[in-house]
N, C-alpha and C positions, 0 to 999 in steps of 0.2 A: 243894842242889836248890831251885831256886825253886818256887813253888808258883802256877797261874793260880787267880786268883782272879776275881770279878766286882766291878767299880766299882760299878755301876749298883745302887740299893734295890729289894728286891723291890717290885713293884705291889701283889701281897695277903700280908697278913698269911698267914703259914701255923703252923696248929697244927692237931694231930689232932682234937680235940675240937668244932674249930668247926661246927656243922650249919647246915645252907639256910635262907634266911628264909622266912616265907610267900607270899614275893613270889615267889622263885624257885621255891617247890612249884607256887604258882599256874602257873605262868608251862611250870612241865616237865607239869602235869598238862593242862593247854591244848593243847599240841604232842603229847601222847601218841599220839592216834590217826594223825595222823602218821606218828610214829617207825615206830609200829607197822606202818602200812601197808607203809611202806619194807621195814622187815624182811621182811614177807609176799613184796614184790616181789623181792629175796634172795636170800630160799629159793627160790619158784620158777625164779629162773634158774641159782640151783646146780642143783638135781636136773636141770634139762634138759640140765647141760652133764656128768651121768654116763651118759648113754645118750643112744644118736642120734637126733634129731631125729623126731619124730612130733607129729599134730595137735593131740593134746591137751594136750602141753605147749607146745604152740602158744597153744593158750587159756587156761594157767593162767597165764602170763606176761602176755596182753594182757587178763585181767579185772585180777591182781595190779595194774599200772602204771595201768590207769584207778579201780580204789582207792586207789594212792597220788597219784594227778592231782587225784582229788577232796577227797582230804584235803588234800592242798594248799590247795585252792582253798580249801575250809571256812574253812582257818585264814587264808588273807590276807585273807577278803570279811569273817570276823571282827575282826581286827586294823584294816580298813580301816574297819569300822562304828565300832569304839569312837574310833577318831582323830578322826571325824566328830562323835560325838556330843559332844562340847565345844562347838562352835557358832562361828557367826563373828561377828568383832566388827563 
């Protein structure tokens, strides 16, 4: 029986043990509100989609997605500042 195997080296090192640097804490703690928001947007469109349509899950959907729009935003007018703030030559 042959066996497939992969040619190609792994990209990352993989071992159990290895934990995140503070760069990628930085970097997932940054994005959280985010994530978070998303999530929130999620749930409220599951729960809408176990019972039939009425107003108020009307609204919990389009506050949820204008939290997750802002959080968005937060985080690129963020990311946009610090790229700025290096300066030009």
């Amino acid at each position: 029986m042959n066996h497939i195997v992969t040619v190609q080296q792994a990209v990352t090192a993989f071992a159990p043990d290895i934990e995140p640097t503070s760069a990628e804490l930085d970097a997932i703690d940054l994005e959280m509100p985010a994530v978070l928001a998303d999530v929130d947007l999620l749930d409220a469109q599951i729960t809408a989609m176990d019972r039939p349509a009425n107003e108020l899950d009307g609204r919990r959907i389009r506050r949820a997605r204008h939290r997750a729009l802002a959080a968005r935003r937060e985080l690129t007018n963020q990311a946009a500042s610090e790229s700025m703030r290096g300066g030009a030559a």
